[in-house]
N, C-alpha and C positions, 0 to 999 in steps of 0.2 A: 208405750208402744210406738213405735215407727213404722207409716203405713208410705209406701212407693206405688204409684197408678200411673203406669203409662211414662216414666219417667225418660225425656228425653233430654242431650245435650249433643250438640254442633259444636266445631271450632273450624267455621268457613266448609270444606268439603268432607272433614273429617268427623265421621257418627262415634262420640267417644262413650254415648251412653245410648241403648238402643229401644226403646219403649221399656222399661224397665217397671215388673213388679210383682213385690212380694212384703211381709208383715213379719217384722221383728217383734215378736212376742214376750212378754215379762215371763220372769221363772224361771228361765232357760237361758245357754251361752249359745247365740247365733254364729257360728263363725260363716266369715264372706272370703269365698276364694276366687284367684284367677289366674292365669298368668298374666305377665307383663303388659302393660297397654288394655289391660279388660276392662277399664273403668270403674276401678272398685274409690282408689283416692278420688276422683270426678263424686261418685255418687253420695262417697259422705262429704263431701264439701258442698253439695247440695241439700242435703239435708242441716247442715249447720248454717244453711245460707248466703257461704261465701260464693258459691257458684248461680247465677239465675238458669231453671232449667228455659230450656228451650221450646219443650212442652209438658205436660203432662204434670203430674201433683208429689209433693212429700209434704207428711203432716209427721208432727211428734203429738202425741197425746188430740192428736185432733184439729193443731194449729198450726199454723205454720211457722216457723223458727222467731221472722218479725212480729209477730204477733203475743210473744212470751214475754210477760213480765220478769226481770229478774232469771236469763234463762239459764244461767249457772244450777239454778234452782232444780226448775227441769229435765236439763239433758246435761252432762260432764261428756269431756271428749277429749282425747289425746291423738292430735294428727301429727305434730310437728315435734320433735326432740326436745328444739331447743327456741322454742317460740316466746321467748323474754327479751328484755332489757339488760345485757352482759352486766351494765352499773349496780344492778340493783342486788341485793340477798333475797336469798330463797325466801323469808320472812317476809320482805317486803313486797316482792312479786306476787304473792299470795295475799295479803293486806289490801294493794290495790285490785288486785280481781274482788278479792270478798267487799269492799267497800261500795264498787260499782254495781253488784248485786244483793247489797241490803243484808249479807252474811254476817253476822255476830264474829269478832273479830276473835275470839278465844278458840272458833272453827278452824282458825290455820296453826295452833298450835296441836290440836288432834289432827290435821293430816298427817303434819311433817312428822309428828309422833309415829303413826300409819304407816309411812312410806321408809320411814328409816331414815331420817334426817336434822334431825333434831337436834346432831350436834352440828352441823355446819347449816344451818339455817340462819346467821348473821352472816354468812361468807358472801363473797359477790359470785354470781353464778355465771360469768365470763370463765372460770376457774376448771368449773364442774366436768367431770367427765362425762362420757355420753349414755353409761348406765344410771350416772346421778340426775344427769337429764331427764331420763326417762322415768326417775323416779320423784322430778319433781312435778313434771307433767300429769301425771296418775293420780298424784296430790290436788293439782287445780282442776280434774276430772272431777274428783270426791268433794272437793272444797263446800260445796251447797248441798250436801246430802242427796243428788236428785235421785229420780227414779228409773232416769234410761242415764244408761254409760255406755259410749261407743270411744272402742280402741282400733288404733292402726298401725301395727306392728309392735305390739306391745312389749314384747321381751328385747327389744334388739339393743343391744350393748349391756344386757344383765347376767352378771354370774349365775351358775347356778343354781346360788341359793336364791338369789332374786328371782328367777323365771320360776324356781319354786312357790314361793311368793306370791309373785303376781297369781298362777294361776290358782293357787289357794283362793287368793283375795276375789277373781271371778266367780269363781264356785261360789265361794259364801255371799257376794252380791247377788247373785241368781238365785239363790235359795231364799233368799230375803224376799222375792217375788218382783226384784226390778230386772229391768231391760238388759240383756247385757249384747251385744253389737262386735266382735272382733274379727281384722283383717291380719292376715298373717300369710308370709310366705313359708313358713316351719312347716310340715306336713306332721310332722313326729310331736311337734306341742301340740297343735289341733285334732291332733286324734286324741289327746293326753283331756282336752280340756272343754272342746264344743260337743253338744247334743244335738245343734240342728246345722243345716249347710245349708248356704246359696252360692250356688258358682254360677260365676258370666264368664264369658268368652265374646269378646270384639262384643263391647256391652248389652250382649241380648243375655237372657236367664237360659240357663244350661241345668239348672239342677236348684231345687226347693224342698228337700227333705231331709228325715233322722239319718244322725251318721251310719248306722247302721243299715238304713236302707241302701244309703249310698253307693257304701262299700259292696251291699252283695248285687246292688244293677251295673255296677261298673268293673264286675272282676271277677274271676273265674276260683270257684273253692272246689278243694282234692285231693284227695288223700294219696300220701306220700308211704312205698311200699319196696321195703327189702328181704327179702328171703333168701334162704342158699337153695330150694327147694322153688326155685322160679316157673320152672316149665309147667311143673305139677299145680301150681296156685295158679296161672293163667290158664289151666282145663280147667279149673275146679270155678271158676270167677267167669269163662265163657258159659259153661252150663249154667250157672246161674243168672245169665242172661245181662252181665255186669262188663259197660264196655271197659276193657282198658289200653290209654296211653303208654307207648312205651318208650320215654324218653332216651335210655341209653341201658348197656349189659346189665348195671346191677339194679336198677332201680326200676320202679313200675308206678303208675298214676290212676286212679280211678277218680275221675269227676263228680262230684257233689258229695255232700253230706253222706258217706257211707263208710265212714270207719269202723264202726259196730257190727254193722253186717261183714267184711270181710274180717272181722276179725273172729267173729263164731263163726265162718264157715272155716277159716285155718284151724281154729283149737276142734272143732265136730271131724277133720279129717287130718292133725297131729302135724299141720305144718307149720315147723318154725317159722316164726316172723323174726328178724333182727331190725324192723323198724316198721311202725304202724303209725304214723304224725299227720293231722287234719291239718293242712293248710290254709288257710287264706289270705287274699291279697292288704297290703297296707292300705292308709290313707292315699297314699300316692302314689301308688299304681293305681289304684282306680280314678282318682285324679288326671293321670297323667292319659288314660284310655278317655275318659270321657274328652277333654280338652285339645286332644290331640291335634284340631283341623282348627284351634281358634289359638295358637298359640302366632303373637305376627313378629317376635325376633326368634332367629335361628341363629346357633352359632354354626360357623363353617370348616372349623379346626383349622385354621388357616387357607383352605380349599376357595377359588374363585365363588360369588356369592350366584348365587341362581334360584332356581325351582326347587324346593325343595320335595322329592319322590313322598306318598304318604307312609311308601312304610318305613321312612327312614325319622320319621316325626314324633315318634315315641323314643328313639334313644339320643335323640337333641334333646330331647327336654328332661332326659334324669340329667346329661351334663348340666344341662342351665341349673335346675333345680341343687344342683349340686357347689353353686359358685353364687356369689352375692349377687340377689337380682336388683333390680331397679325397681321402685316401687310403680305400681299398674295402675 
C-alpha cells in the first residue's frame, strides 16, 4: 500500500505538487492521470525518495522509502527507460541490482525469462531499443518479487504485442493482491487496464475513484436515434415526458440511460427505428471535461500565444492528447 498526506513539493515559486492525497490500495491497477506539468513524475519520485517533499508524508507499507531494508523487495518501479549503465548486459545490470538487495541471483534469470529477453541478456544494453528498454526496466521492477509496483508510462515504445503484455502482466500482479500504481498518457490503454483513477491538475487531486464512476460524473450518456418516421417519435417521446436533443435532420438524442424505454414506445406504436445505440463518453472525454482548467501548455497552431477563451480548452487538449506529450 502507498499512503500520500498532505503531500507537498516547491521548486522556488513554483507548487509542482499541491497538498496531495490519496491511498494506492493492493488488488487493484491504480491508474494516475494528468496532463502535462500535473505532477504525477514529482509524486512518484517522492514516493521512491529521490525527491524530499516539501511538506507533508508518503509511506509504502507504513515507512518511508529510507527506511526499507533491501527495498527492491518492497516496492519495483519503472520511471526511467533507459536508467543503466550502456557498458553493461541486460544480465549484469539485473545482477548488480539483485546483489545490492540480497536477491538470489537465479531471480534475474526468471525475470528476463518474464520480460522476454532471455536471448539478448549477454548483449550490452547501450544497443537496446527503447521497447527493449522498457522491457528490461519491468524486469528490475519484478526483480525482488515485491508487493507494490509503480509504473510510469509503461507501454511506451512496445509493440503491440508487448503493450498486450504488459497489461496482462498488471492484471495478473493485481489479482495476486499486490499494489499495482500506473501513470500513462494512453487514455485507450487505461480504460483497457485500470480499476481505480487519481487525477491532479497543477498538483492538487481532481478525481479519487472507480473508473466507472469516473466516466459517468465526467460525461454525458444518450441515446443515439434514427428513424424515417422522425416527426411522429418526437410527439410520441414529448408525451412521454422524454426531453429530446436534436442534433441535426436525421438524427435525434435523448439524454440518460433510456434506450429501452424509447424502444417499446417505438415497437407499442409501429415506428421504425434505423438506429437505436447507447452512447457513452470514453476515458478521455471525460478526462479531457474534468481537466480542462488545469491543463498549463496549449498549443496555438501557430497563432500568437495569449489567453487562452475556456471554451476553446477542450479541443486544444484532444490535439495535444493526440501528439506525443511530454511527461507531467
Amino acid at each position: 500500500m502507498i499512503e500520500l498526506e498532505g503531500l507537498t513539493k516547491r521548486y522556488g515559486e513554483k507548487v509542482a505538487v499541491n497538498n496531495l492525497s490519496f491511498t494506492v490500495r493492493p488488488g487493484i491497477i491504480t491508474g494516475f492521470l494528468g496532463p502535462n506539468g500535473a505532477g504525477k513524475s514529482t509524486t512518484m519520485r517522492m514516493v521512491l525518495g529521490l525527491d524530499r517533499p516539501t511538506a507533508g508524508d508518503v509511506r509504502i507499507d507504513g515507512k518511508h522509502y529510507d527506511q526499507l531494508k533491501d527495498p527492491l523487495t518492497y516496492i519495483g518501479a519503472l520511471l526511467e527507460a533507459k536508467a543503466w549503465h550502456g557498458g553493461r548486459s541486460a544480465y549484469n545490470h539485473l545482477l548488480c541490482l539483485a546483489q545490492s538487495n540480497g536477491i538470489p541471483s537465479r531471480r534475474v534469470h526468471e525475470v528476463l525469462d518474464t520480460v522476454g529477453l532471455t536471448a539478448v541478456a549477454k548483449k550490452k544494453t547501450k544497443g537496446f531499443s527503447l521497447g527493449m528498454g522498457q522491457r528490461l526496466g519491468i524486469a528490475a521492477a519484478l526483480l525482488g518479487d515485491p508487493r507494490i509496483l509503480m509504473f510510469d508510462e509503461p507501454v511506451n515504445g512496445l509493440d503491440p504485442e508487448g503493450i498486450h503484455w504488459i497489461r496482462n502482466l498488471m492484471k495478473t500482479l493485481a489479482s495476486q493482491g499486490r499494489t499495482v500504481f500506473v501513470s500513462s498518457h494512453l487514455m485507450s490503454e487505461m480504460a483497457l487496464t485500470a480499476d481505480h483513477l487519481v487525477v491532479i491538475g497543477q498538483g492538487r487531486l481532481l478525481a479519487d475513484t472507480s473508473m466507472a464512476d469516473f466516466i459517468a460524473e465526467n460525461s454525458r450518456s444518450y441515446v443515439r436515434i434514427r428513424t424515417p418516421q422522425r416527426e411522429r417519435l418526437l410527439d410520441m417521446l414529448h408525451g412521454e415526458g422524454i426531453t429530446v436533443v436534436e442534433p441535426g435532420a436525421e438524427v435525434l438524442e435523448v439524454d440518460g440511460d433510456k434506450a429501452e424505454a424509447v424502444g417499446e414506445l417505438a415497437a407499442r406504436h409501429q415506428v421504425v427505428l434505423h438506429e437505436l445505440s447507447p452512447q457513452r463518453a470514453s476515458l478521455e472525454e471525460a478526462f479531457m471535461q474534468l481537466t480542462a482548467e488545469s491543463v498549463e501548455y496549449h498549443a496555438h497552431d501557430g497563432q500568437p500565444a495569449g489567453p487562452v477563451p475556456q471554451q476553446q480548452q477542450q479541443q486544444q487538449q484532444q490535439q495535444q492528447w493526440g501528439s506525443d506529450w511530454r511527461k507531467g
